[in-house]
N, CA, C and O atoms as CSV, one atom per row, in Angstrom:
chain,resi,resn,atom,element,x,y,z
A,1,UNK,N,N,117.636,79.252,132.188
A,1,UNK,CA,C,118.107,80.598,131.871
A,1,UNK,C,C,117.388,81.098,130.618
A,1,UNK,O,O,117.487,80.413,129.600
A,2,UNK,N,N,116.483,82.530,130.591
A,2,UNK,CA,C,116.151,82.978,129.786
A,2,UNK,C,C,116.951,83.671,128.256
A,2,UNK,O,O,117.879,84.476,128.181
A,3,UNK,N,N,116.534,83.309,127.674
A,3,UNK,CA,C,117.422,83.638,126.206
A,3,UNK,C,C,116.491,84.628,125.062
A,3,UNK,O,O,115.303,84.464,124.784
A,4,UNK,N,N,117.126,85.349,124.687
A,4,UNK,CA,C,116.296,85.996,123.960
A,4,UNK,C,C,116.899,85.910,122.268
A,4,UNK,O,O,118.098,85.661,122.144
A,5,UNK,N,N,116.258,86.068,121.295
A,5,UNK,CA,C,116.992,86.197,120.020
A,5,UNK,C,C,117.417,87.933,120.119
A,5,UNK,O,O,117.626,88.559,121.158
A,6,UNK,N,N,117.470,88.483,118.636
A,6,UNK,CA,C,117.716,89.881,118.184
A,6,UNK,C,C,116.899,90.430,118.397
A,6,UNK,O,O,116.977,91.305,119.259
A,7,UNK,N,N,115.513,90.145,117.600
A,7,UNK,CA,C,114.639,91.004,117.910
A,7,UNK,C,C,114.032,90.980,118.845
A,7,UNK,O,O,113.414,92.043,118.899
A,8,UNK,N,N,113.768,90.236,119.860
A,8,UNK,CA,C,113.474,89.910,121.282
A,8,UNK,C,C,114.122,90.717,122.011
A,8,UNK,O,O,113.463,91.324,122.856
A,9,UNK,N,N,115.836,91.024,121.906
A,9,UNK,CA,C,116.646,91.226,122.746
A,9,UNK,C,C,116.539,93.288,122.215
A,9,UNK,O,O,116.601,94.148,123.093
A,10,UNK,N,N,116.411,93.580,120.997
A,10,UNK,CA,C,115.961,94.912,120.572
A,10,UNK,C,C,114.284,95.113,120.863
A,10,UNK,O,O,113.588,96.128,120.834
A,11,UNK,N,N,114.125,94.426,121.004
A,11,UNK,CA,C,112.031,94.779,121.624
A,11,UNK,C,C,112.107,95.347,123.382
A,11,UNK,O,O,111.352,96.119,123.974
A,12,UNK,N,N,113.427,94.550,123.910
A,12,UNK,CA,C,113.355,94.669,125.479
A,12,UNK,C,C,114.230,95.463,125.781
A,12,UNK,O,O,114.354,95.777,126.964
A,13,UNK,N,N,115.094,96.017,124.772
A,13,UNK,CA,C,115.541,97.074,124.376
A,13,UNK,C,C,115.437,98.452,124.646
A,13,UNK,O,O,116.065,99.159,125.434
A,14,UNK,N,N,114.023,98.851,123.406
A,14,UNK,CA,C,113.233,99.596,122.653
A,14,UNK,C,C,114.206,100.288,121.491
A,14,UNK,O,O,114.355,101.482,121.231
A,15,UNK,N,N,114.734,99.270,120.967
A,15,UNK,CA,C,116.113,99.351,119.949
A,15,UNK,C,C,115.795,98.699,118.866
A,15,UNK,O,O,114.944,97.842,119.102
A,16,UNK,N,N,116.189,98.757,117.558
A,16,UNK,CA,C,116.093,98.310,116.295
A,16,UNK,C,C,116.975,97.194,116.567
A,16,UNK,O,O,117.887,97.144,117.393
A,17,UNK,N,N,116.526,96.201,115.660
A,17,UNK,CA,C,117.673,95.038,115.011
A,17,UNK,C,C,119.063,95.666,114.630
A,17,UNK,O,O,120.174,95.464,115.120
A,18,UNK,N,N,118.592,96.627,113.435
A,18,UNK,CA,C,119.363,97.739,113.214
A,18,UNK,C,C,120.533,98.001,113.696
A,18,UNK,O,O,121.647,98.056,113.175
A,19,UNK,N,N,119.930,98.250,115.379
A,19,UNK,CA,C,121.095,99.171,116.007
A,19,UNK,C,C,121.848,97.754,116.543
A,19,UNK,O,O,122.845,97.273,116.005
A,20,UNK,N,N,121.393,97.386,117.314
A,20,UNK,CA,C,122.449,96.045,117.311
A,20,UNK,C,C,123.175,95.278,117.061
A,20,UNK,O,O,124.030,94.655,117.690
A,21,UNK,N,N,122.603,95.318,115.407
A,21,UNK,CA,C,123.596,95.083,114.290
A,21,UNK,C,C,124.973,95.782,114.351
A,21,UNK,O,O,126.095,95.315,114.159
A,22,UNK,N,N,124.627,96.859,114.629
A,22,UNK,CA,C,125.534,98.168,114.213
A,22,UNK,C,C,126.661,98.167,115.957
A,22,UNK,O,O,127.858,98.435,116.072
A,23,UNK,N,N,125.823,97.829,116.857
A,23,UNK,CA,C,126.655,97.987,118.203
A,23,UNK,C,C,127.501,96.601,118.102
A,23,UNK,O,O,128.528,96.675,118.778
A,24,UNK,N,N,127.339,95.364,117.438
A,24,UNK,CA,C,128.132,94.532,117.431
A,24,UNK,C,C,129.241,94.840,116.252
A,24,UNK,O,O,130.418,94.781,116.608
A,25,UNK,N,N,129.040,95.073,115.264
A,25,UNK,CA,C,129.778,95.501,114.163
A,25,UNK,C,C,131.046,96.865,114.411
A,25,UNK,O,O,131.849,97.247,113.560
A,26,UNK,N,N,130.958,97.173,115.240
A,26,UNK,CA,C,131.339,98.249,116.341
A,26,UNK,C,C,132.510,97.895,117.629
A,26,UNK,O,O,133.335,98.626,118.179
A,27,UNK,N,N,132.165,96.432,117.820
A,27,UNK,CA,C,132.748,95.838,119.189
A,27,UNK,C,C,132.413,95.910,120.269
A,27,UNK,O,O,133.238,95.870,121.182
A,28,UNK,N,N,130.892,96.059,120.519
A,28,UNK,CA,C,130.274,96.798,121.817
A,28,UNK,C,C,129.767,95.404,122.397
A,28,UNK,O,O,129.491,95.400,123.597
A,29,UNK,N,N,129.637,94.405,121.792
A,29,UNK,CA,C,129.148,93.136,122.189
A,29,UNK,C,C,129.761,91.867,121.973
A,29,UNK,O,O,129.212,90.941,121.375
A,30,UNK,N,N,131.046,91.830,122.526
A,30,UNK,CA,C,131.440,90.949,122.467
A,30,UNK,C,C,131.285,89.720,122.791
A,30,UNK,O,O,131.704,88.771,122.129
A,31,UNK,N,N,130.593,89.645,123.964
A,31,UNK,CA,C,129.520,89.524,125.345
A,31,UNK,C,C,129.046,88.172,124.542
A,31,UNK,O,O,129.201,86.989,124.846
A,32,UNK,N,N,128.424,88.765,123.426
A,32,UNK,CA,C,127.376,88.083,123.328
A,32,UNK,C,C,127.717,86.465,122.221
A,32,UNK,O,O,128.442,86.317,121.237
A,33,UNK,N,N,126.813,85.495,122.968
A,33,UNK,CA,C,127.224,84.314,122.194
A,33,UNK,C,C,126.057,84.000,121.404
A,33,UNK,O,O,124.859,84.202,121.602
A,34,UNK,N,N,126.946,83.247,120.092
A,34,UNK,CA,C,126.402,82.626,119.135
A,34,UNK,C,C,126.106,81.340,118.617
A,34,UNK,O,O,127.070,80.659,118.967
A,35,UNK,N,N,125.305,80.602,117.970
A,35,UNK,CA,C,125.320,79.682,118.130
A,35,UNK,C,C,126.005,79.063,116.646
A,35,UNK,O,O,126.192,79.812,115.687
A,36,UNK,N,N,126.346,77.584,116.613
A,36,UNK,CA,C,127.185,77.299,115.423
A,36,UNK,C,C,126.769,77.914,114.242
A,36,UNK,O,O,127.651,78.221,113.440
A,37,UNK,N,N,125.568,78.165,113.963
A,37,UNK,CA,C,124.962,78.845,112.701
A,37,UNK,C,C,125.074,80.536,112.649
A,37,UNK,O,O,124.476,81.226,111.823
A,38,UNK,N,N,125.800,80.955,113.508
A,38,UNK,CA,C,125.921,82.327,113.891
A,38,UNK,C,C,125.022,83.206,114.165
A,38,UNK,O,O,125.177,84.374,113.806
A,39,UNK,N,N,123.993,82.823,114.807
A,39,UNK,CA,C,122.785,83.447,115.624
A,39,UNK,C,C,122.950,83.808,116.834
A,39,UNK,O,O,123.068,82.954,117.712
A,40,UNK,N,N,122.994,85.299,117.147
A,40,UNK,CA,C,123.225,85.835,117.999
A,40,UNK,C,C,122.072,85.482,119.625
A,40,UNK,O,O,120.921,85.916,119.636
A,41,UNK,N,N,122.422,84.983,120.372
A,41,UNK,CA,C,121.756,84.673,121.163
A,41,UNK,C,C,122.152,85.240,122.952
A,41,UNK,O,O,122.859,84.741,123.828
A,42,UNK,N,N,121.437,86.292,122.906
A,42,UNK,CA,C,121.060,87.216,124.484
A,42,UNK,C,C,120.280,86.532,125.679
A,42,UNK,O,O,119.189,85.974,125.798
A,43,UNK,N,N,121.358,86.841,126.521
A,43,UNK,CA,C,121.099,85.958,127.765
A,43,UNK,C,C,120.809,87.484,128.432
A,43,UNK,O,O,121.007,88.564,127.877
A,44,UNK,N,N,120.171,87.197,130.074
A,44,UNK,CA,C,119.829,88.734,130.952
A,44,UNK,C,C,120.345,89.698,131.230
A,44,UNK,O,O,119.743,90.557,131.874
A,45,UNK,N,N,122.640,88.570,131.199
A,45,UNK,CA,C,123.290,89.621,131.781
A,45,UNK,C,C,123.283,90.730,130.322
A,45,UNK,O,O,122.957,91.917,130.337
A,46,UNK,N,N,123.660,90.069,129.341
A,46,UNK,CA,C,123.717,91.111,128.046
A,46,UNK,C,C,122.927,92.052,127.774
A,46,UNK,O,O,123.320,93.196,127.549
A,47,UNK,N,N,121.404,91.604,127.756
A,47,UNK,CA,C,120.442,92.587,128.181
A,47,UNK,C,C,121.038,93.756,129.313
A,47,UNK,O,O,121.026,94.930,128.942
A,48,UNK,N,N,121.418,93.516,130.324
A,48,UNK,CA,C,122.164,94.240,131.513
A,48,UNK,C,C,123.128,95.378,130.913
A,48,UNK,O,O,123.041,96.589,131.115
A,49,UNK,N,N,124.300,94.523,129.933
A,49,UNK,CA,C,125.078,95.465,129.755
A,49,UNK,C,C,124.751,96.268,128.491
A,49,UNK,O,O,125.387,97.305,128.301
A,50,UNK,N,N,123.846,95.896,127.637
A,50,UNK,CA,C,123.379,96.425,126.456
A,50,UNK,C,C,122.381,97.825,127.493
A,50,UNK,O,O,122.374,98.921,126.932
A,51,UNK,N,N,121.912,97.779,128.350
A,51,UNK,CA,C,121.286,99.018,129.359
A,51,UNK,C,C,122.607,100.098,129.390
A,51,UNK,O,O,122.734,101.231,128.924
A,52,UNK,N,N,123.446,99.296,130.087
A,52,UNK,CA,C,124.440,100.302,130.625
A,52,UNK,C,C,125.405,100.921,128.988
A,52,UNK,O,O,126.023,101.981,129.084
A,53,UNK,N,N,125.413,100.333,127.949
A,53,UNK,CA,C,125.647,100.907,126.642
A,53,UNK,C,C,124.509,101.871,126.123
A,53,UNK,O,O,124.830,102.772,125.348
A,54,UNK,N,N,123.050,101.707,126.558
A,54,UNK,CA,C,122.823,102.873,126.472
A,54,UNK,C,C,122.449,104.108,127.154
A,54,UNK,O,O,121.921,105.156,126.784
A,55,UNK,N,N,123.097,103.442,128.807
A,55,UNK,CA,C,123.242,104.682,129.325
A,55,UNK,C,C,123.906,105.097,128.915
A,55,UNK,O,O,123.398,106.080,128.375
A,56,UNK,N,N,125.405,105.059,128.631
A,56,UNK,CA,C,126.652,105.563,128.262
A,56,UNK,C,C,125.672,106.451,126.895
A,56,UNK,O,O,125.191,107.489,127.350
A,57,UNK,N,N,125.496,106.339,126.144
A,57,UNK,CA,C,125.307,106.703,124.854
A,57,UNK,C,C,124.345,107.673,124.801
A,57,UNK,O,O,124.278,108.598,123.992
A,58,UNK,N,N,123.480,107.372,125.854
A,58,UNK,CA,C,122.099,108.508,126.238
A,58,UNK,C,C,123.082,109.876,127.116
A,58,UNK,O,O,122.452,110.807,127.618
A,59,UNK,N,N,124.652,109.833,127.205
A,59,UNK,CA,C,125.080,110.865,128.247
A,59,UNK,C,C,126.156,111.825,126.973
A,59,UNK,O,O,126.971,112.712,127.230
A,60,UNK,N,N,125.785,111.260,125.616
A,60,UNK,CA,C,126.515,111.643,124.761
A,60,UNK,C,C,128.017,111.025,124.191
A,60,UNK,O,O,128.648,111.278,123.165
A,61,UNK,N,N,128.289,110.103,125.330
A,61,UNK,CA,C,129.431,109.449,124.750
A,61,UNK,C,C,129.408,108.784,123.754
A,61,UNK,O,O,128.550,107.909,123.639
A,62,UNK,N,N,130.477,109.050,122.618
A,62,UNK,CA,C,130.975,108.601,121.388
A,62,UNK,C,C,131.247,107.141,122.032
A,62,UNK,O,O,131.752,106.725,123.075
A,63,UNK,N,N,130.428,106.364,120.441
A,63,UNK,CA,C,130.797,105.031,120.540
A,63,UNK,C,C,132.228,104.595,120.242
A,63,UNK,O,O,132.147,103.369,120.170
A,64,UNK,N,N,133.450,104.938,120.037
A,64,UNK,CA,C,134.700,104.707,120.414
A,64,UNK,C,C,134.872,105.019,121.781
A,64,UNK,O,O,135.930,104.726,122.338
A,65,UNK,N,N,133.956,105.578,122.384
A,65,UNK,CA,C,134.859,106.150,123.651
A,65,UNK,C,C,134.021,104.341,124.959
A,65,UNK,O,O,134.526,103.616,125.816
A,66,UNK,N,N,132.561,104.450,124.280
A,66,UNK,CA,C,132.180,103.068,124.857
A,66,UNK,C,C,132.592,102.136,124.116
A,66,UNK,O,O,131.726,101.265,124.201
A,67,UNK,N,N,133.278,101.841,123.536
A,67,UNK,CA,C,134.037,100.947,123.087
A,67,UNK,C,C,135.351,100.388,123.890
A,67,UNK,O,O,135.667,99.204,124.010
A,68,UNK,N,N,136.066,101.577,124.429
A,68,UNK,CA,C,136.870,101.609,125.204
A,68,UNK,C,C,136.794,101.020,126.486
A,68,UNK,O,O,137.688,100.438,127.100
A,69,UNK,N,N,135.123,101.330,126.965
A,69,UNK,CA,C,134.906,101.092,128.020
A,69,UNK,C,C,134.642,99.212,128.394
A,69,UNK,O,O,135.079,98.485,129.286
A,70,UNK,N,N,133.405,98.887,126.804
A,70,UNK,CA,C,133.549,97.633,126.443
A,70,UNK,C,C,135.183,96.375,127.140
A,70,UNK,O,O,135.378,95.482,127.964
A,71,UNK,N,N,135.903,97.140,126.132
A,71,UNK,CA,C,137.091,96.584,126.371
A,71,UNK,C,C,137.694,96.478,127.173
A,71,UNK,O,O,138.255,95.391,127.306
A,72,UNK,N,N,137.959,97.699,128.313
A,72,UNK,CA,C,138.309,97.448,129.920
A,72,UNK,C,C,137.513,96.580,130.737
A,72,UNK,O,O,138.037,95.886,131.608
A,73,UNK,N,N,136.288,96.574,130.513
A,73,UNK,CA,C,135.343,95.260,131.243
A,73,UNK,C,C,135.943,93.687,130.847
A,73,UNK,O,O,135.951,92.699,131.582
A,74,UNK,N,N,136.393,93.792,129.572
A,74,UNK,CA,C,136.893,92.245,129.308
A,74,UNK,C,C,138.607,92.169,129.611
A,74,UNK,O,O,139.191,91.100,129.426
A,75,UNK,N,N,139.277,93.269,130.040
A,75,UNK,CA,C,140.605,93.124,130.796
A,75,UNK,C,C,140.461,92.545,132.366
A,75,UNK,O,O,141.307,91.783,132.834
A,76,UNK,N,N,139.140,93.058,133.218
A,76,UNK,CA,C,138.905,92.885,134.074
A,76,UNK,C,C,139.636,93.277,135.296
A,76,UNK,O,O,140.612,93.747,134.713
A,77,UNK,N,N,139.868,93.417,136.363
A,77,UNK,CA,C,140.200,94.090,137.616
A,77,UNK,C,C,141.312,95.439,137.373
A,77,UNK,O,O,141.268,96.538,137.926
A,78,UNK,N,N,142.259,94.963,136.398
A,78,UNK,CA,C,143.557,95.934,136.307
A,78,UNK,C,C,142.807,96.746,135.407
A,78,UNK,O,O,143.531,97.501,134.758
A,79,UNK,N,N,141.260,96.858,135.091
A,79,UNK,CA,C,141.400,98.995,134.444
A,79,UNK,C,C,139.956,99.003,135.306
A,79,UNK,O,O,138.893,99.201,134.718
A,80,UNK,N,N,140.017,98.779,136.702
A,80,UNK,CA,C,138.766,99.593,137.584
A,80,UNK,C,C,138.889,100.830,137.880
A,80,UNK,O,O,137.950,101.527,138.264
A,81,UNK,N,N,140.252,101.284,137.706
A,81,UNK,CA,C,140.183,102.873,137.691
A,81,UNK,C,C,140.118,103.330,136.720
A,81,UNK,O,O,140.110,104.555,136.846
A,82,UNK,N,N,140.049,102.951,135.496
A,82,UNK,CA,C,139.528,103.843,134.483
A,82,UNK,C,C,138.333,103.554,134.068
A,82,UNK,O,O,137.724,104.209,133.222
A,83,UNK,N,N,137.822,102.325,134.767
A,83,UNK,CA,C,136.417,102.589,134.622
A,83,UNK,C,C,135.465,103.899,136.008
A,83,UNK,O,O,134.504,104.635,136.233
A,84,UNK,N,N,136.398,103.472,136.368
A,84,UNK,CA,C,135.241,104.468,137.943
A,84,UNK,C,C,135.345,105.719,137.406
A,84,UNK,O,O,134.398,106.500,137.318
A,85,UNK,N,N,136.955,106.037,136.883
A,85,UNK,CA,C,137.501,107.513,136.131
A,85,UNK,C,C,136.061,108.022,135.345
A,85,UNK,O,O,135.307,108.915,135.731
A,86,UNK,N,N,135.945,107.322,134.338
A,86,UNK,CA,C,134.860,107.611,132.967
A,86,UNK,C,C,133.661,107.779,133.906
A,86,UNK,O,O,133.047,108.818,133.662
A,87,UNK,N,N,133.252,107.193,134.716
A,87,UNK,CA,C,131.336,106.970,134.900
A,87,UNK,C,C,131.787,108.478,136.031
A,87,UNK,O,O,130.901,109.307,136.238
A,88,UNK,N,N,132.755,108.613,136.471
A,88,UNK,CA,C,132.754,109.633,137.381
A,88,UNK,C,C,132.558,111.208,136.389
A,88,UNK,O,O,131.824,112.175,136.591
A,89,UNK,N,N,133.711,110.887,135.121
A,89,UNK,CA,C,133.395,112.172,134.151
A,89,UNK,C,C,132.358,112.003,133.571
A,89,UNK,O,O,131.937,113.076,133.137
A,90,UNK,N,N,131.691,111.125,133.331
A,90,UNK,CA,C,129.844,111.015,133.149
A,90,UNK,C,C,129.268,111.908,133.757
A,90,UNK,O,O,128.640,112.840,133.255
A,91,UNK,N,N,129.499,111.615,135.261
A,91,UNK,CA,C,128.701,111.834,136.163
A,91,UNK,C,C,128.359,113.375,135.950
A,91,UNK,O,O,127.233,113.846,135.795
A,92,UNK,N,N,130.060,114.334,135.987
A,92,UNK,CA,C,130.247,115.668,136.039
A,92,UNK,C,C,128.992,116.177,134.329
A,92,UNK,O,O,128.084,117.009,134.333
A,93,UNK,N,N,129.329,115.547,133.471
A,93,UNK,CA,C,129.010,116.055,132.218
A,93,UNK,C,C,127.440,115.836,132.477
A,93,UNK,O,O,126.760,116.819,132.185
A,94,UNK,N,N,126.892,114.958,132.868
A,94,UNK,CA,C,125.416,114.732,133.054
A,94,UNK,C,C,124.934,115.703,134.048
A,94,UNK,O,O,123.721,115.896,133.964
A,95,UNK,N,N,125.551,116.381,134.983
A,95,UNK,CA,C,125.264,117.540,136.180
A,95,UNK,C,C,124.870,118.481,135.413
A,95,UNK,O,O,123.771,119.035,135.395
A,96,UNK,N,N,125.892,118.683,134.695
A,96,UNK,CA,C,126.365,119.900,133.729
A,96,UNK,C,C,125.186,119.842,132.889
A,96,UNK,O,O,124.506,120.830,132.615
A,97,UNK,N,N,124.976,118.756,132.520
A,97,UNK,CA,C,123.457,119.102,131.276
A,97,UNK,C,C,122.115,119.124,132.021
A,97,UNK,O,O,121.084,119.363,131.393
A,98,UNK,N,N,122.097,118.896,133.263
A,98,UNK,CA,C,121.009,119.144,133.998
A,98,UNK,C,C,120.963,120.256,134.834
A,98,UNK,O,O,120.049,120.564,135.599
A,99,UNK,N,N,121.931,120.791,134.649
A,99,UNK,CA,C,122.294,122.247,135.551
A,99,UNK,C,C,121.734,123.184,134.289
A,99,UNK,O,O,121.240,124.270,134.594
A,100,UNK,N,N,121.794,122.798,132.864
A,100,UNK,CA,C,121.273,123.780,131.942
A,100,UNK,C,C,119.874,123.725,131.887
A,100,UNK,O,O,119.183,124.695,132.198
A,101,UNK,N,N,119.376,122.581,131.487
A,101,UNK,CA,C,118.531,122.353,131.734
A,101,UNK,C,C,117.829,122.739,132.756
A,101,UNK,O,O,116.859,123.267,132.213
A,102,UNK,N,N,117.714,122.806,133.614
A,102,UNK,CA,C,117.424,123.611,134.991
A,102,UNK,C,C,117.100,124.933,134.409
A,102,UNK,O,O,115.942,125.301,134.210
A,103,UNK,N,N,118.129,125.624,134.146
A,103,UNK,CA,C,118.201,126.723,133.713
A,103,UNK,C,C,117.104,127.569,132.716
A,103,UNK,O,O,116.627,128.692,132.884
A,104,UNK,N,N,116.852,126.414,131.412
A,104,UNK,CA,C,116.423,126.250,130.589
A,104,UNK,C,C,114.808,126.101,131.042
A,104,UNK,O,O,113.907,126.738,130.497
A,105,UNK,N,N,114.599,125.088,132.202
A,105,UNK,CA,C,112.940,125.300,132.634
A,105,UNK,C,C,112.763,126.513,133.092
A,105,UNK,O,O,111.793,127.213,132.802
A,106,UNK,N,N,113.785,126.876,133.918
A,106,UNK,CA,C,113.207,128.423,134.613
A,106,UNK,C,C,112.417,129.348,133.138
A,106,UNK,O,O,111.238,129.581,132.869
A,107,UNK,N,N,113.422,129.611,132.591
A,107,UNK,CA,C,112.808,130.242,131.477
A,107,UNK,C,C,111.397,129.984,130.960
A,107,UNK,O,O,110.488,130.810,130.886
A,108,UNK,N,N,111.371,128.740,130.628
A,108,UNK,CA,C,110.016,128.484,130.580
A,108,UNK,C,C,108.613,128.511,131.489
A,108,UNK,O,O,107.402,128.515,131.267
A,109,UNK,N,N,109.375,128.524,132.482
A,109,UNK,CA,C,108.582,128.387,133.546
A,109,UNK,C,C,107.845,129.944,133.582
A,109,UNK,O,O,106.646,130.193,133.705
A,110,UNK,N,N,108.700,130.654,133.469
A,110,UNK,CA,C,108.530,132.174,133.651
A,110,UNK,C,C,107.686,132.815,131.901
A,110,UNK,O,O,106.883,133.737,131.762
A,111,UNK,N,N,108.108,132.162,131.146
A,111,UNK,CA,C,107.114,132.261,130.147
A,111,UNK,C,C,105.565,131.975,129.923
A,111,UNK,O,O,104.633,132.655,129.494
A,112,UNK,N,N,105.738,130.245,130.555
A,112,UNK,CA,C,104.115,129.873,131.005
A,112,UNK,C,C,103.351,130.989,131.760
A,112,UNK,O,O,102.265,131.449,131.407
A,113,UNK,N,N,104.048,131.354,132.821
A,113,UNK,CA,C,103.415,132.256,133.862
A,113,UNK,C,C,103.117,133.437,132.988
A,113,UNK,O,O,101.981,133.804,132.688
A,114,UNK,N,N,104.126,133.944,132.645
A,114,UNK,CA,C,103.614,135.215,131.816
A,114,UNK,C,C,102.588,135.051,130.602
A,114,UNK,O,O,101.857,136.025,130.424
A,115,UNK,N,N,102.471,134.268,129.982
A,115,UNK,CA,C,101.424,133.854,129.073
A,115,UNK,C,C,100.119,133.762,129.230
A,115,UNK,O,O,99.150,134.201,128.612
A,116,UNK,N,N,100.340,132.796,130.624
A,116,UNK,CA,C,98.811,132.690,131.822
A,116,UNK,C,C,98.130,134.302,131.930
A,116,UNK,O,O,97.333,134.915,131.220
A,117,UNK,N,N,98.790,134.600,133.042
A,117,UNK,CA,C,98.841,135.649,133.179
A,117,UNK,C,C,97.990,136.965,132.381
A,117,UNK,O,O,97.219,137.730,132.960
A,118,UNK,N,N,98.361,137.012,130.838
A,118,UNK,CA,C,98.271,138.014,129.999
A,118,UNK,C,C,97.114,136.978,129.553
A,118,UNK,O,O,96.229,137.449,130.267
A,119,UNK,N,N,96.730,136.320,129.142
A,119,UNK,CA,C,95.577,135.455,128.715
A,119,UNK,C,C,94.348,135.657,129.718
A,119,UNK,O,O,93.286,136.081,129.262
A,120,UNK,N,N,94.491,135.322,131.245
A,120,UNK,CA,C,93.688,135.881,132.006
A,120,UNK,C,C,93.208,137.271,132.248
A,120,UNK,O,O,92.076,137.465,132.693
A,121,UNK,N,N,93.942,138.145,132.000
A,121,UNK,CA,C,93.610,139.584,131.735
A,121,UNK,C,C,93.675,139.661,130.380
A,121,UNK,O,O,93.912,140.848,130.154
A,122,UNK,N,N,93.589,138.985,129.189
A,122,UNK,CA,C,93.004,139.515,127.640
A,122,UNK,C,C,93.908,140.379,127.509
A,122,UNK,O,O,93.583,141.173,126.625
A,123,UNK,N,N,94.905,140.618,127.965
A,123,UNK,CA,C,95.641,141.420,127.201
A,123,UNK,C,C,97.439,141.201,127.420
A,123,UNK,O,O,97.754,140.416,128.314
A,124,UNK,N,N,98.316,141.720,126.810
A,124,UNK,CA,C,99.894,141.488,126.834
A,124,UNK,C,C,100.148,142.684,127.532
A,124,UNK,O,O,101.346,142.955,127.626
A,125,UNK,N,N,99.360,143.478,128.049
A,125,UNK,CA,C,99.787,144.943,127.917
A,125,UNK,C,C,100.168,144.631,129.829
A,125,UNK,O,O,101.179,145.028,130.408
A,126,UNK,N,N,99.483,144.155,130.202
A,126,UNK,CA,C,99.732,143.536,131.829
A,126,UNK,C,C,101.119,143.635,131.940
A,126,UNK,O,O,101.806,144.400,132.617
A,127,UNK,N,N,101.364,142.918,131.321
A,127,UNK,CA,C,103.292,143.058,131.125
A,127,UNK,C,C,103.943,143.877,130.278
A,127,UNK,O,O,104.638,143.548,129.317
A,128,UNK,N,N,103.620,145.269,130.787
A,128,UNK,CA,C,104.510,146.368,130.048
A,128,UNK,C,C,105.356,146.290,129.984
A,128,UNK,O,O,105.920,146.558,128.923
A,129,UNK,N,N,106.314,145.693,131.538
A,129,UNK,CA,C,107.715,146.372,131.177
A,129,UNK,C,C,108.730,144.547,131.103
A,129,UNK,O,O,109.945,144.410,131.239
A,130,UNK,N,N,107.908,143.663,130.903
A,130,UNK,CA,C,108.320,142.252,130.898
A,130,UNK,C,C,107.822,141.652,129.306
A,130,UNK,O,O,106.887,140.866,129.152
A,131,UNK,N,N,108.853,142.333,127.952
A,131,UNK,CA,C,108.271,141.486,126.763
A,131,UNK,C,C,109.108,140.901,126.514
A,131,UNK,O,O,110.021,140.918,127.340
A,132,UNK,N,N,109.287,140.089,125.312
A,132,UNK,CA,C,109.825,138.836,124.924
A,132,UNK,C,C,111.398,138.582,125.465
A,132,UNK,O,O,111.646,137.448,125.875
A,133,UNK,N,N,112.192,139.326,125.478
A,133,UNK,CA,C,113.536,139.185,126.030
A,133,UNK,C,C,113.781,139.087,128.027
A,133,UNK,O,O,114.505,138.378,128.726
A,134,UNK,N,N,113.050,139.881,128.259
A,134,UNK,CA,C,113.283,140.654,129.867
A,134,UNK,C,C,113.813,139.534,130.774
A,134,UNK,O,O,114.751,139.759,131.540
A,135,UNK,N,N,113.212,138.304,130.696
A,135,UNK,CA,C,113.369,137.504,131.815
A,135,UNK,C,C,115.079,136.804,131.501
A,135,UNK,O,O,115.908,136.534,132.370
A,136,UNK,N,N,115.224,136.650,130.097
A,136,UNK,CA,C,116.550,136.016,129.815
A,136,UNK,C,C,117.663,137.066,129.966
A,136,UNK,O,O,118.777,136.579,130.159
A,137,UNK,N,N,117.591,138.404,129.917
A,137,UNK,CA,C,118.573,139.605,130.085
A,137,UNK,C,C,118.619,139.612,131.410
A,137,UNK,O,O,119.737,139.524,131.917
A,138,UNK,N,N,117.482,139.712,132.257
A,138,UNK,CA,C,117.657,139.338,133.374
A,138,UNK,C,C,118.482,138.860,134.959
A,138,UNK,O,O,117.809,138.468,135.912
């Protein structure tokens, strides 16, 4: 079985010592075992769940709130509905920021074009009645 130290286990990461420090100091890794000298030592699955801590964290969730989640994983079977609950309100809130986003390329999208556009004809004037606001009032 592969083992990794800290910085091994933050290299495969792409995470600081730092932060690991800080996610155990936190309660996010309970997971993880040490050896008599208190050296933190990462096995694949931890690697595994240290991913899914920063999915959680990449979707904006507050580290109390994955903390929470931490902790229902080590109750085990009796909180699977509040785990499915959370990754399901993930799910909605991550739509939601890609539904703006969405939103957010159009705009750009329609800017590139218009930029092109007025660059290929040397002039802004191409777009008389389309200047800096038009497409977002729109």
């Amino acid at each position: 079985m592969k083992t990794y130290s800290i910085s091994e286990a933050a290299k495969e990461l792409n995470l600081t010592v730092y932060t690991l420090r800080y996610y155990d100091k936190e309660g996010l890794m309970p997971f993880v075992e040490r050896t008599p000298s208190g050296t933190r030592v990462f096995k694949e699955s931890d690697i595994g769940a240290l991913k899914i801590i920063e999915c959680l964290k990449a979707t904006g969730m507050p580290i109390k709130e994955i903390k929470s989640f931490i902790d229902w994983c080590s109750e085990g079977d009796s909180t699977l509905q509040q785990r499915y609950d959370m990754f399901m309100e993930r799910k909605a809130s991550v739509e939601a920021q890609m539904e703006e986003l969405r939103k957010t390329m159009e705009v750009i999208d329609h800017k590139c074009m218009y930029y092109k556009t007025a660059l290929d004809a040397g002039t802004e004037d191409i777009h008389k009645n389309d200047k800096i606001g038009s497409f977002i009032t729109n």
